[in-house]
mmCIF file of the N, C-alpha and C atoms, coordinates in Angstrom:
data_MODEL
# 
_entry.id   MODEL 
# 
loop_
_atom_site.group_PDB 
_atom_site.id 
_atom_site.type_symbol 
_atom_site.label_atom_id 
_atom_site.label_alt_id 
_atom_site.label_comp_id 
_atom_site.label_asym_id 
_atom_site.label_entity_id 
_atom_site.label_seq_id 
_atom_site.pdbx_PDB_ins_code 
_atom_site.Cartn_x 
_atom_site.Cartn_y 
_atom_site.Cartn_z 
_atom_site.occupancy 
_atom_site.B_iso_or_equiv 
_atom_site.pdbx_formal_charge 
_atom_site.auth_seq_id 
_atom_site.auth_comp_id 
_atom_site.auth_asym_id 
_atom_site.auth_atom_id 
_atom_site.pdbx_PDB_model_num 
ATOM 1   N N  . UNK A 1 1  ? 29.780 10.148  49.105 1.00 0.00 ? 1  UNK A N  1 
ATOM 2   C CA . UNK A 1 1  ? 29.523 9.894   47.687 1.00 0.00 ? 1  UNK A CA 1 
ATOM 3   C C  . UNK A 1 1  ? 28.598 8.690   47.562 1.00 0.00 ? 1  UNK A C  1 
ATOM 4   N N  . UNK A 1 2  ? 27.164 8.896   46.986 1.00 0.00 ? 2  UNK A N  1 
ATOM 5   C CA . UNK A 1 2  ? 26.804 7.628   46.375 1.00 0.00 ? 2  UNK A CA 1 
ATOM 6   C C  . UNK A 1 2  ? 27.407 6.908   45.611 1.00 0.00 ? 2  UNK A C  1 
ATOM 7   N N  . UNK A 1 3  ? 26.506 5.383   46.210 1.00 0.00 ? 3  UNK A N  1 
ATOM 8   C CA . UNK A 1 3  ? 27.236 4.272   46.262 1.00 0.00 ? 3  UNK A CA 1 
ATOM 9   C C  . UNK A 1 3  ? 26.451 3.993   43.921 1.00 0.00 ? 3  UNK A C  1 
ATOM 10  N N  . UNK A 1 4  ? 24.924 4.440   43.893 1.00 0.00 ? 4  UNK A N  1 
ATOM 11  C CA . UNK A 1 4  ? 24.963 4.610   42.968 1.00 0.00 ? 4  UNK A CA 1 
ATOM 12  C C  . UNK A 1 4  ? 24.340 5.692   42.375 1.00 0.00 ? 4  UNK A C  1 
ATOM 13  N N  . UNK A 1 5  ? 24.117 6.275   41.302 1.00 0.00 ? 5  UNK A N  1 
ATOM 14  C CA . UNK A 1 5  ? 23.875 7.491   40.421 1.00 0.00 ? 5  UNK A CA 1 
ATOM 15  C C  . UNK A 1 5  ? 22.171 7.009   40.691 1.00 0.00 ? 5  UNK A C  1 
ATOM 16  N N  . UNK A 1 6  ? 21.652 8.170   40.817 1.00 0.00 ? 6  UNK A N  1 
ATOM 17  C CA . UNK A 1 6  ? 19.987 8.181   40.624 1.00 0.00 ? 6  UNK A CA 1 
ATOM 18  C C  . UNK A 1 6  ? 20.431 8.750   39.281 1.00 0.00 ? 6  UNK A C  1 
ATOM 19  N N  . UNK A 1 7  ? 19.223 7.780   37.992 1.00 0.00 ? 7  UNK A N  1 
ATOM 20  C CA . UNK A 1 7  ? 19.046 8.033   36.148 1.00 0.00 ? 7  UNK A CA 1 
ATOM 21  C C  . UNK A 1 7  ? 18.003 8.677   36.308 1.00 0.00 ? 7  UNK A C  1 
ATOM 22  N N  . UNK A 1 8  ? 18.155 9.864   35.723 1.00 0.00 ? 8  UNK A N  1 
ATOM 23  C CA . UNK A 1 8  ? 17.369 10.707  35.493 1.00 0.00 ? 8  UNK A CA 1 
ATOM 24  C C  . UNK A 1 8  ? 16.721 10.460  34.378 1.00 0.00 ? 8  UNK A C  1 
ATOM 25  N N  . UNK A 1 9  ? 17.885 10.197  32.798 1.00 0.00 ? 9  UNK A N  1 
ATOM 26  C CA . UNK A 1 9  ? 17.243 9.964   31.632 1.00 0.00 ? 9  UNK A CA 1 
ATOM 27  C C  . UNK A 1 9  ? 17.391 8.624   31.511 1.00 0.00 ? 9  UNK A C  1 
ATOM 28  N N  . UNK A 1 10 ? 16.441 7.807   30.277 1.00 0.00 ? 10 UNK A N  1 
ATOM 29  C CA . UNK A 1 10 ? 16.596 7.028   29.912 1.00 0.00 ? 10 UNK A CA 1 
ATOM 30  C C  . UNK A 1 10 ? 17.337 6.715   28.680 1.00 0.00 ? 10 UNK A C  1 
ATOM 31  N N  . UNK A 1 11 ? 17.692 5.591   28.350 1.00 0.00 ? 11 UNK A N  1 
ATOM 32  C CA . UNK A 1 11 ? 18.607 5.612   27.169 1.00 0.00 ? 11 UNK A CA 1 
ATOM 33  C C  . UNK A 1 11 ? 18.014 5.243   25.893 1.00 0.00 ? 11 UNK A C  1 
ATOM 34  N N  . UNK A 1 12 ? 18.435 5.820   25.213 1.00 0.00 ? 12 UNK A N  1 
ATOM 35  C CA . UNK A 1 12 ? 17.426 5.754   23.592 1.00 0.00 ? 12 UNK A CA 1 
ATOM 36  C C  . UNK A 1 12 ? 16.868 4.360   23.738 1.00 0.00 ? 12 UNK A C  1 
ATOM 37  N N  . UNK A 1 13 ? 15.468 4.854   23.292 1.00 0.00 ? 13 UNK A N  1 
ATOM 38  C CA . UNK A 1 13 ? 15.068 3.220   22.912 1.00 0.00 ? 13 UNK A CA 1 
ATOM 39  C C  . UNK A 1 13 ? 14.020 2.214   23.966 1.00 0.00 ? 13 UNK A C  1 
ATOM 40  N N  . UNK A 1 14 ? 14.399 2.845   25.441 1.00 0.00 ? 14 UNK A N  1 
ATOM 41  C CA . UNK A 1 14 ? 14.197 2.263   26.207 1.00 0.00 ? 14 UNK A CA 1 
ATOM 42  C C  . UNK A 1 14 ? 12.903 2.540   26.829 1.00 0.00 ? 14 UNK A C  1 
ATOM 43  N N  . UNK A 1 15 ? 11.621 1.859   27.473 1.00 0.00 ? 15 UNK A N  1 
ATOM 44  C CA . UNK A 1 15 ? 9.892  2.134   27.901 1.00 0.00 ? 15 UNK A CA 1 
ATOM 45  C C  . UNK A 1 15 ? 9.494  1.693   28.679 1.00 0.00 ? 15 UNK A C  1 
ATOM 46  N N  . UNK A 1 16 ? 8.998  2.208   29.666 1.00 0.00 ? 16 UNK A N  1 
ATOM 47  C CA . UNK A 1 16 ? 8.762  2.295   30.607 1.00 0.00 ? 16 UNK A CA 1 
ATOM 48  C C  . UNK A 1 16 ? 7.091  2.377   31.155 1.00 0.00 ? 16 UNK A C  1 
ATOM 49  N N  . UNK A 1 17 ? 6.360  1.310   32.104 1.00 0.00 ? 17 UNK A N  1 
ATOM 50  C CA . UNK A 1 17 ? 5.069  1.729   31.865 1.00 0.00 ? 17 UNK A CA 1 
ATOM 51  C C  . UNK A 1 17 ? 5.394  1.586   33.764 1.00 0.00 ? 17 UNK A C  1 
ATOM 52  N N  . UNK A 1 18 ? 4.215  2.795   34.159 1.00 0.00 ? 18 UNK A N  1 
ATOM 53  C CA . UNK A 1 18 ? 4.066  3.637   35.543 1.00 0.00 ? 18 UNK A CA 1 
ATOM 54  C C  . UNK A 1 18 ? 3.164  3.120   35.885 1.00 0.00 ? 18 UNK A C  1 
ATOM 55  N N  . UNK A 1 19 ? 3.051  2.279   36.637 1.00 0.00 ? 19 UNK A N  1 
ATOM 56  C CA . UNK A 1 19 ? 2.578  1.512   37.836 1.00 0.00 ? 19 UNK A CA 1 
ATOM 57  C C  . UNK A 1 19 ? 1.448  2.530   38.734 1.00 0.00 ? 19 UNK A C  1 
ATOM 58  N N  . UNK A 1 20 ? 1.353  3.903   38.782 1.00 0.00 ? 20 UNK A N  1 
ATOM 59  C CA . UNK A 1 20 ? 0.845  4.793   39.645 1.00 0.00 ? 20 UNK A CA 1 
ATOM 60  C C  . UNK A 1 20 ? 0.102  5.189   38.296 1.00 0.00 ? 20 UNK A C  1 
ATOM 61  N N  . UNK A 1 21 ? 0.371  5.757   37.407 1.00 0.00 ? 21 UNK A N  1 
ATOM 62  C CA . UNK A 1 21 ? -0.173 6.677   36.678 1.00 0.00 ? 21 UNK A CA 1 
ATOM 63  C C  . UNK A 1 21 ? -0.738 5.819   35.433 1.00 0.00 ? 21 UNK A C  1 
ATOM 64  N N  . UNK A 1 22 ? -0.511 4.635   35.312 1.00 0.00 ? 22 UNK A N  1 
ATOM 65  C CA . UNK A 1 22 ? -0.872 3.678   34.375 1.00 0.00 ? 22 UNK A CA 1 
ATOM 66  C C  . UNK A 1 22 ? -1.129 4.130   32.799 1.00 0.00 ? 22 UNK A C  1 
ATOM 67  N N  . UNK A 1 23 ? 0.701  4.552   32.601 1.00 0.00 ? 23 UNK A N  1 
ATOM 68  C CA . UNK A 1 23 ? 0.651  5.192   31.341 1.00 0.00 ? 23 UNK A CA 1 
ATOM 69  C C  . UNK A 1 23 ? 2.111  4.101   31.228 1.00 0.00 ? 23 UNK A C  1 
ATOM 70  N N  . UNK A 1 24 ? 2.288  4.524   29.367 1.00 0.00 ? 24 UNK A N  1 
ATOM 71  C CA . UNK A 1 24 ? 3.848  4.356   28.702 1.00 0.00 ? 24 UNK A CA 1 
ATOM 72  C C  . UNK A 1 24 ? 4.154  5.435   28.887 1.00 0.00 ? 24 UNK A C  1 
ATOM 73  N N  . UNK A 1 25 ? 5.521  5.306   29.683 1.00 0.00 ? 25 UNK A N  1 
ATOM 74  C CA . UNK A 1 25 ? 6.741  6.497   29.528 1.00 0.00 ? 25 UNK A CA 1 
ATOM 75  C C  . UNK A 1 25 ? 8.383  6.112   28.411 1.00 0.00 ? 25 UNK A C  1 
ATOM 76  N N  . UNK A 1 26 ? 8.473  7.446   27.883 1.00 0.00 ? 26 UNK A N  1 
ATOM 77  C CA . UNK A 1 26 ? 9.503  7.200   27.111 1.00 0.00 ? 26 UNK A CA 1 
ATOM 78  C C  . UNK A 1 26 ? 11.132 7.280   27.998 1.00 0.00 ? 26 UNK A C  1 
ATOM 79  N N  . UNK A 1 27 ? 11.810 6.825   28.518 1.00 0.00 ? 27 UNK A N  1 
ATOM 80  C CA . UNK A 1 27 ? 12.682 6.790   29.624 1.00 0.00 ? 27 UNK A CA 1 
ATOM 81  C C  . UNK A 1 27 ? 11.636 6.823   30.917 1.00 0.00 ? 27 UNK A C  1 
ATOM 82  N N  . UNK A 1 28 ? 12.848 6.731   31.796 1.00 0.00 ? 28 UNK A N  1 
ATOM 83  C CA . UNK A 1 28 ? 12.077 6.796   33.533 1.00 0.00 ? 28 UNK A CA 1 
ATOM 84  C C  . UNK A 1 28 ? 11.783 8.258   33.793 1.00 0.00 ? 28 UNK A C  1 
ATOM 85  N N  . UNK A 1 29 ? 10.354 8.210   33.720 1.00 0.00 ? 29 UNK A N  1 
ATOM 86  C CA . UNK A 1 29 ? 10.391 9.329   34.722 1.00 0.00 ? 29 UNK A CA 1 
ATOM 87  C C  . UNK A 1 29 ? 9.431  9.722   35.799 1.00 0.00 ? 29 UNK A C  1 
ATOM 88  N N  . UNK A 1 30 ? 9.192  8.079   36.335 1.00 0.00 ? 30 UNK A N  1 
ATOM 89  C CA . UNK A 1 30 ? 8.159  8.178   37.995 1.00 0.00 ? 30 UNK A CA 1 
ATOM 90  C C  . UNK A 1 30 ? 9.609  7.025   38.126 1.00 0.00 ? 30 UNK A C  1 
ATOM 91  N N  . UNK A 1 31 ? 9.325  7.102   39.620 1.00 0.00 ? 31 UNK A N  1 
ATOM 92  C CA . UNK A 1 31 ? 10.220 5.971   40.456 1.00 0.00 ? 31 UNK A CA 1 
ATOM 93  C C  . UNK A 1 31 ? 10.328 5.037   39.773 1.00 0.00 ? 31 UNK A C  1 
ATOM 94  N N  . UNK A 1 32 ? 11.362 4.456   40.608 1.00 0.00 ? 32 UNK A N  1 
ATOM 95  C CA . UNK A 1 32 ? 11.660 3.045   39.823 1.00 0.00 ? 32 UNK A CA 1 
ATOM 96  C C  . UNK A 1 32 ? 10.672 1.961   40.133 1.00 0.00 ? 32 UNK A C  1 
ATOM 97  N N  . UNK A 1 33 ? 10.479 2.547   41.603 1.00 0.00 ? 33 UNK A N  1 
ATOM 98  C CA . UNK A 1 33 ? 9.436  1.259   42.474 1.00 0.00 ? 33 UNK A CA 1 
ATOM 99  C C  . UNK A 1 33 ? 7.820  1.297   41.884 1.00 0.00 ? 33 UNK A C  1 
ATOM 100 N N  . UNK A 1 34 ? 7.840  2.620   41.274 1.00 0.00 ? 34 UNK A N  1 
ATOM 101 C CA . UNK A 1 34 ? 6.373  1.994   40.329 1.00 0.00 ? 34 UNK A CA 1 
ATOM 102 C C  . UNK A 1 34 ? 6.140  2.398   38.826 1.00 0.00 ? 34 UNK A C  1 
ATOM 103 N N  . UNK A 1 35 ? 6.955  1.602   38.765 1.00 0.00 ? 35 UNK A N  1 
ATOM 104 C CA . UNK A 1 35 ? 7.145  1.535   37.377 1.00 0.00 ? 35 UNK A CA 1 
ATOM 105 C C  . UNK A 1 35 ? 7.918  0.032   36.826 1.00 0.00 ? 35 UNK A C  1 
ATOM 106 N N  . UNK A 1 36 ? 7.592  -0.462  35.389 1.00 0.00 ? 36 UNK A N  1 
ATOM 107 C CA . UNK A 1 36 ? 7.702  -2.089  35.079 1.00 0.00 ? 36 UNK A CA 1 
ATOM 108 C C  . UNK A 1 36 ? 9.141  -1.480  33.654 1.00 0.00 ? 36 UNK A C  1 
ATOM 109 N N  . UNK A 1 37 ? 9.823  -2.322  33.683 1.00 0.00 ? 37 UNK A N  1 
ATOM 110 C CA . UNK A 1 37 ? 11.055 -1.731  32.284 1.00 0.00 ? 37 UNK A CA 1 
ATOM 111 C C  . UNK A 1 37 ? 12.025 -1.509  32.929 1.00 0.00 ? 37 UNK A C  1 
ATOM 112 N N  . UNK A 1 38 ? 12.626 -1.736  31.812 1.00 0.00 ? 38 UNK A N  1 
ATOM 113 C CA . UNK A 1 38 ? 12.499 -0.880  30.520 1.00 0.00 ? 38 UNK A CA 1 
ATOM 114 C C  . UNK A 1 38 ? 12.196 -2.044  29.929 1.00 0.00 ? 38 UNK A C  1 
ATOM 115 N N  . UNK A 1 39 ? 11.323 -1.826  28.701 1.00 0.00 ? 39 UNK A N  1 
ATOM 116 C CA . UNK A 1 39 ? 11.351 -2.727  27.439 1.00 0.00 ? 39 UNK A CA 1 
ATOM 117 C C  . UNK A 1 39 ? 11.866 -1.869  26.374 1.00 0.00 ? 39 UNK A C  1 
ATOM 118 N N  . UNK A 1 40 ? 11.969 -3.307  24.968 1.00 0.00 ? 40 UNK A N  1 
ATOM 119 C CA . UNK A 1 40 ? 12.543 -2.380  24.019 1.00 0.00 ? 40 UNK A CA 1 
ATOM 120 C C  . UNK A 1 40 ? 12.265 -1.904  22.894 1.00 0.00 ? 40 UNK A C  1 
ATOM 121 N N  . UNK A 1 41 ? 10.464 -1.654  23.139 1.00 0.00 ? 41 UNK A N  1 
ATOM 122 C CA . UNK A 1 41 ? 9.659  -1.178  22.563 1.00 0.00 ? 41 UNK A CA 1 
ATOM 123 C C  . UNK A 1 41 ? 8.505  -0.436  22.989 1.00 0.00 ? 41 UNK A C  1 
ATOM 124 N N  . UNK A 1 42 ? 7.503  0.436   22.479 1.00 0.00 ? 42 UNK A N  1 
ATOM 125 C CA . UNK A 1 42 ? 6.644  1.387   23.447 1.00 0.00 ? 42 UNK A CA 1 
ATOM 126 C C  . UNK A 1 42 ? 5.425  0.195   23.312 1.00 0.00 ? 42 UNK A C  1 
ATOM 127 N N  . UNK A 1 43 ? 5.451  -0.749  22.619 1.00 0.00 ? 43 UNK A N  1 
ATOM 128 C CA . UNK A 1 43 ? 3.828  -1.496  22.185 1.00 0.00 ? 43 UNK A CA 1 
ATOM 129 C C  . UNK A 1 43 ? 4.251  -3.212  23.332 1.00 0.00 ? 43 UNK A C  1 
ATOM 130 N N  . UNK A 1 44 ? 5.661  -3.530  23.596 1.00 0.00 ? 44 UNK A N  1 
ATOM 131 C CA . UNK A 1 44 ? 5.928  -3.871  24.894 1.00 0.00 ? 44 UNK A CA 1 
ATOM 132 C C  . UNK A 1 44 ? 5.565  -3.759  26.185 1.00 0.00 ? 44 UNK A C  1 
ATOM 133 N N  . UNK A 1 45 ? 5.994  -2.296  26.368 1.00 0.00 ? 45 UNK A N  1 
ATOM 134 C CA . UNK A 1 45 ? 5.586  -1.206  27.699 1.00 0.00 ? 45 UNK A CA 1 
ATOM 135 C C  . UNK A 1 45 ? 4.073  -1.282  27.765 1.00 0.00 ? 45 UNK A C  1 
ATOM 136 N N  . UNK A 1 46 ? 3.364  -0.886  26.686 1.00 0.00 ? 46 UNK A N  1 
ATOM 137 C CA . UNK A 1 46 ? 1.654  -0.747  26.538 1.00 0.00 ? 46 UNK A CA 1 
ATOM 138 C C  . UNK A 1 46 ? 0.812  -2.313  27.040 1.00 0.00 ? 46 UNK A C  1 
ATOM 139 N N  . UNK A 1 47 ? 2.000  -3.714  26.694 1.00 0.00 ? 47 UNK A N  1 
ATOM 140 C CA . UNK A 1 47 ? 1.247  -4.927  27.122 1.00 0.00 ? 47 UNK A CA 1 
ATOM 141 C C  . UNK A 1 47 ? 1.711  -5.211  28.679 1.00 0.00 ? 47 UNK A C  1 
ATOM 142 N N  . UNK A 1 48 ? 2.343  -4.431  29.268 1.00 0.00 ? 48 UNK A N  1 
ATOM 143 C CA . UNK A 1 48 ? 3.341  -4.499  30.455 1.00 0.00 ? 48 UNK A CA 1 
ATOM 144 C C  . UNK A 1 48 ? 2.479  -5.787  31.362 1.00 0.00 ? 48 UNK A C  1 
ATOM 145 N N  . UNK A 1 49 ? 1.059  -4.814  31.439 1.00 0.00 ? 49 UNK A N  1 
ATOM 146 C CA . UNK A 1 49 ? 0.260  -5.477  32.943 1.00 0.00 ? 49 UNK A CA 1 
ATOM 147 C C  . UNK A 1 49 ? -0.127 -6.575  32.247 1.00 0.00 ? 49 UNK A C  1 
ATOM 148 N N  . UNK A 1 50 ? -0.441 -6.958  31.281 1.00 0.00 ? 50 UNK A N  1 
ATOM 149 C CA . UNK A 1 50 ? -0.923 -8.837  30.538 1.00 0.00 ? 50 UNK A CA 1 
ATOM 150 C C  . UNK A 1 50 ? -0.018 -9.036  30.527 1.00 0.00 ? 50 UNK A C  1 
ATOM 151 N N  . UNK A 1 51 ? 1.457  -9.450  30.087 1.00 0.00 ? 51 UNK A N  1 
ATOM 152 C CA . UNK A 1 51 ? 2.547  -9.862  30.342 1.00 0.00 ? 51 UNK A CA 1 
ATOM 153 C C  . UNK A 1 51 ? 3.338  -10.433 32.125 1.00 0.00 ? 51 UNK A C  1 
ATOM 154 N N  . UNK A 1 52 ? 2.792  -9.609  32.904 1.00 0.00 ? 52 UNK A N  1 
ATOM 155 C CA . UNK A 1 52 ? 3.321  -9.715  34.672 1.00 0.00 ? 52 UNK A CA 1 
ATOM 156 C C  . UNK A 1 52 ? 2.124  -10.557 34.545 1.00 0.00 ? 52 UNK A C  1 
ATOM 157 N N  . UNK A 1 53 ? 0.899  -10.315 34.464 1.00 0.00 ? 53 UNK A N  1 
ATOM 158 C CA . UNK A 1 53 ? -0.109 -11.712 34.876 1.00 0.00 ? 53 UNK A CA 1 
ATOM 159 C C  . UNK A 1 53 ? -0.117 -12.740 34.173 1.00 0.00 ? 53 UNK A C  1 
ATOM 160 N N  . UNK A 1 54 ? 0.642  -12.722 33.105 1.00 0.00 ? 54 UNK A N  1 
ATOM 161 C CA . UNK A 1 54 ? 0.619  -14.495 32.115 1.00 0.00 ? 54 UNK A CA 1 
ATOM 162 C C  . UNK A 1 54 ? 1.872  -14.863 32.946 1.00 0.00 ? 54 UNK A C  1 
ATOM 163 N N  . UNK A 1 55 ? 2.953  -14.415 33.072 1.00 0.00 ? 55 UNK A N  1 
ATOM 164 C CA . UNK A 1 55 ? 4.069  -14.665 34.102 1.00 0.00 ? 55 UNK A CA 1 
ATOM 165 C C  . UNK A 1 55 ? 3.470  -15.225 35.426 1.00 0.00 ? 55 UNK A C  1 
ATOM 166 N N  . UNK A 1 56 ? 3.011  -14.241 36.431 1.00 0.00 ? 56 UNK A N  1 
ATOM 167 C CA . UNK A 1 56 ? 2.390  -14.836 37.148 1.00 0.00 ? 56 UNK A CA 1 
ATOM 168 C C  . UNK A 1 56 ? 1.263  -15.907 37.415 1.00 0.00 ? 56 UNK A C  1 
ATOM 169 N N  . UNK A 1 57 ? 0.426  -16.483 36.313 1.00 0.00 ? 57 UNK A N  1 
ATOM 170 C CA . UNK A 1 57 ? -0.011 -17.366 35.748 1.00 0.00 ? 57 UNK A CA 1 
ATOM 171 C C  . UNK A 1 57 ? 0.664  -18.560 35.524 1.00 0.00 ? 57 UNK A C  1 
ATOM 172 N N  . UNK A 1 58 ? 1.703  -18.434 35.024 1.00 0.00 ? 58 UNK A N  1 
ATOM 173 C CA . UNK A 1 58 ? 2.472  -19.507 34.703 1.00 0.00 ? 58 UNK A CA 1 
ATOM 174 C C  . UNK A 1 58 ? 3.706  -19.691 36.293 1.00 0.00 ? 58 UNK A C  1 
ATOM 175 N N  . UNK A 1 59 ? 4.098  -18.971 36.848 1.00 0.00 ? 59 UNK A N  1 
ATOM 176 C CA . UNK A 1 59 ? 4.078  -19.353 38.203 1.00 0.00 ? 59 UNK A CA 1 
ATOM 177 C C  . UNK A 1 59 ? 3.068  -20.202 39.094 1.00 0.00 ? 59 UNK A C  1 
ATOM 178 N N  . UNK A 1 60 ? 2.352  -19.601 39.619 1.00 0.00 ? 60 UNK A N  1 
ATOM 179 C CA . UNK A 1 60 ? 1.164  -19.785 40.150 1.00 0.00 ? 60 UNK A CA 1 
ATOM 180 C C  . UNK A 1 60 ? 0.837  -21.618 39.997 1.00 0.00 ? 60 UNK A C  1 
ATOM 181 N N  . UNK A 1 61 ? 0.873  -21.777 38.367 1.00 0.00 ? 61 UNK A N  1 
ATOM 182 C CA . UNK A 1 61 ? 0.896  -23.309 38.536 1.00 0.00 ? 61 UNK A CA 1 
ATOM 183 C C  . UNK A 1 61 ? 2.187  -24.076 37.854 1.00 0.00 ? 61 UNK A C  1 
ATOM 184 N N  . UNK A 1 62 ? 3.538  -23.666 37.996 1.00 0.00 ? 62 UNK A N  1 
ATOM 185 C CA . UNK A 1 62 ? 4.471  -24.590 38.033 1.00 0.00 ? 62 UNK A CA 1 
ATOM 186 C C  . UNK A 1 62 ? 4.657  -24.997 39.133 1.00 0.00 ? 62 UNK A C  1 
ATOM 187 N N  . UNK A 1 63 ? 4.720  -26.347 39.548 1.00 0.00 ? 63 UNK A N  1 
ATOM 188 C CA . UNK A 1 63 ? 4.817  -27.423 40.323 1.00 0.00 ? 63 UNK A CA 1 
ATOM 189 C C  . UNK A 1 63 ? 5.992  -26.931 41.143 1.00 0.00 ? 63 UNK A C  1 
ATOM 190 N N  . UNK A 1 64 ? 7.426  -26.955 40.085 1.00 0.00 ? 64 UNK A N  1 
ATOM 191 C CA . UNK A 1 64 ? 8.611  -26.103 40.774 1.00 0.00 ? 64 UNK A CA 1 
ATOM 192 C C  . UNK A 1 64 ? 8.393  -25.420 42.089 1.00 0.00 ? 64 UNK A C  1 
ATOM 193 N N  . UNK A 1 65 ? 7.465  -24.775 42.018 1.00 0.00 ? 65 UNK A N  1 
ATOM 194 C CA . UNK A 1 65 ? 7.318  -23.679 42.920 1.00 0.00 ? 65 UNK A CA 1 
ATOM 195 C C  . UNK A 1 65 ? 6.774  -23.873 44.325 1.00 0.00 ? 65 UNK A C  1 
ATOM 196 N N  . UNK A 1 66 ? 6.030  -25.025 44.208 1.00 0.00 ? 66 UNK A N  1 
ATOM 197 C CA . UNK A 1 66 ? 4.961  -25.472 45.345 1.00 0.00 ? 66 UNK A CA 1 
ATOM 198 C C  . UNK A 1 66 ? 5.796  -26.287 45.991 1.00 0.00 ? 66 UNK A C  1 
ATOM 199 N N  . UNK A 1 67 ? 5.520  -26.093 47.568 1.00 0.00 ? 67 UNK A N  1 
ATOM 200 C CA . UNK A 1 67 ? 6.250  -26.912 48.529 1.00 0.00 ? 67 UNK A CA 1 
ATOM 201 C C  . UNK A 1 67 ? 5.031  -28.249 48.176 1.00 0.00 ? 67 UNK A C  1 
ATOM 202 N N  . UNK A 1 68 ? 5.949  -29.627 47.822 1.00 0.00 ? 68 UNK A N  1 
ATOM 203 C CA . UNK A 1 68 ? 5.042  -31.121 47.886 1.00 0.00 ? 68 UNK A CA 1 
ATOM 204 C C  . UNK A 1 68 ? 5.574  -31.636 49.212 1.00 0.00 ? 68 UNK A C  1 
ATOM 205 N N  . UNK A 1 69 ? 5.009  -32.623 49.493 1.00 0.00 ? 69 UNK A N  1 
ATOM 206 C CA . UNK A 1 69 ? 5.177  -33.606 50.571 1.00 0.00 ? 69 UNK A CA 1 
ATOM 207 C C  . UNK A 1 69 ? 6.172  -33.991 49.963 1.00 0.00 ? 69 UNK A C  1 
ATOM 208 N N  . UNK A 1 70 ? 7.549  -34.553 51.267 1.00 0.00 ? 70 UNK A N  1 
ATOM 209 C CA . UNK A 1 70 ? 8.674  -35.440 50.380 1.00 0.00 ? 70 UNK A CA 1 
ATOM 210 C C  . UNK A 1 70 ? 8.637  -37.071 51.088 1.00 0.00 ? 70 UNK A C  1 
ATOM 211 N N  . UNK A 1 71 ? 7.934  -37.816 51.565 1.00 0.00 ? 71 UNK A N  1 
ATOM 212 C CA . UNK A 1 71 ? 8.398  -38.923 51.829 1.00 0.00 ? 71 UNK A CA 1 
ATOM 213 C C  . UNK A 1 71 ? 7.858  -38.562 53.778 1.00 0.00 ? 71 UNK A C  1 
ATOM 214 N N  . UNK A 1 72 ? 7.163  -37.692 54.158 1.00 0.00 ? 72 UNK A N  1 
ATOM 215 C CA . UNK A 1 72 ? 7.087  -37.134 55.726 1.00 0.00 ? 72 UNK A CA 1 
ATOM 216 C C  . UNK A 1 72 ? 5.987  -37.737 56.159 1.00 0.00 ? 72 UNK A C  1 
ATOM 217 N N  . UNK A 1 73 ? 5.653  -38.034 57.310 1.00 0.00 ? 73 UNK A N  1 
ATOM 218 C CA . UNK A 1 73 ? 4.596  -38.634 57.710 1.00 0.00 ? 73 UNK A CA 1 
ATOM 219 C C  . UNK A 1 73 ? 3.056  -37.923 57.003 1.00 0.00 ? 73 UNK A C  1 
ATOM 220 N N  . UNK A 1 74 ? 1.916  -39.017 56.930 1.00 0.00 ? 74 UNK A N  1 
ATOM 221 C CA . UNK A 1 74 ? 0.811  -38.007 56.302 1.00 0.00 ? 74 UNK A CA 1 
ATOM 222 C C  . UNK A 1 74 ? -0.144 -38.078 57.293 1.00 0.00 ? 74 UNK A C  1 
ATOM 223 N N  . UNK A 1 75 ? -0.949 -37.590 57.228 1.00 0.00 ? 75 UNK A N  1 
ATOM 224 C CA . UNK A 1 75 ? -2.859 -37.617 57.901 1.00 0.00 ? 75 UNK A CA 1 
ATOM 225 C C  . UNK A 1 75 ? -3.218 -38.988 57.889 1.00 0.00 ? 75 UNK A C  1 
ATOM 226 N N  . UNK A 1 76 ? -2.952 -39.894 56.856 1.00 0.00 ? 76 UNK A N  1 
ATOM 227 C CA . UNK A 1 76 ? -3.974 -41.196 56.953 1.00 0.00 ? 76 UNK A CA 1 
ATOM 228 C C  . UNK A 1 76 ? -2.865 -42.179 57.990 1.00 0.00 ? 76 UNK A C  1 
ATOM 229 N N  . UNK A 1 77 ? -2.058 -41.809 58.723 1.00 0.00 ? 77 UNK A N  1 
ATOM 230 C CA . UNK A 1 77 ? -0.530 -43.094 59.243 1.00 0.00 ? 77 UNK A CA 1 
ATOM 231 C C  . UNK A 1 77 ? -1.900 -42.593 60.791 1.00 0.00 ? 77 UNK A C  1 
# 
């Protein structure tokens, strides 16, 4: 017995944009692995790919994220 249910449908409401086919879907219906959602709107789903790159944008330069020097020897010793 699986451990979980493969979703066939999606649940009212819910959007889905396909990573392969670079469309909005209304529930899942390409893989999970290429595909971004659910959101909880279709005009959500439609901004999917500007949304992952302002995210990743705003990664990219939080400090958080970057290994700094802590106190370790440098180049000029």
């Amino acid at each position: 017995m699986p451990l979980f249910k493969k979703r066939t449908a999606g649940k009212p409401g819910e959007w889905y944009y396909c990573l392969e086919h670079k469309k909005v879907e209304d529930g899942p219906e390409c893989p999970a692995k290429d595909r971004f959602g659910p959101y909880a709107t279709r005009a959500e789903a439609e901004h999917a790919m500007e949304s992952a790159r302002e995210r990743n944008l705003q990664w990219e330069n939080d400090p958080r994220w970057h290994d700094a020097p802590t106190g370790g020897p440098t180049d000029e010793d």
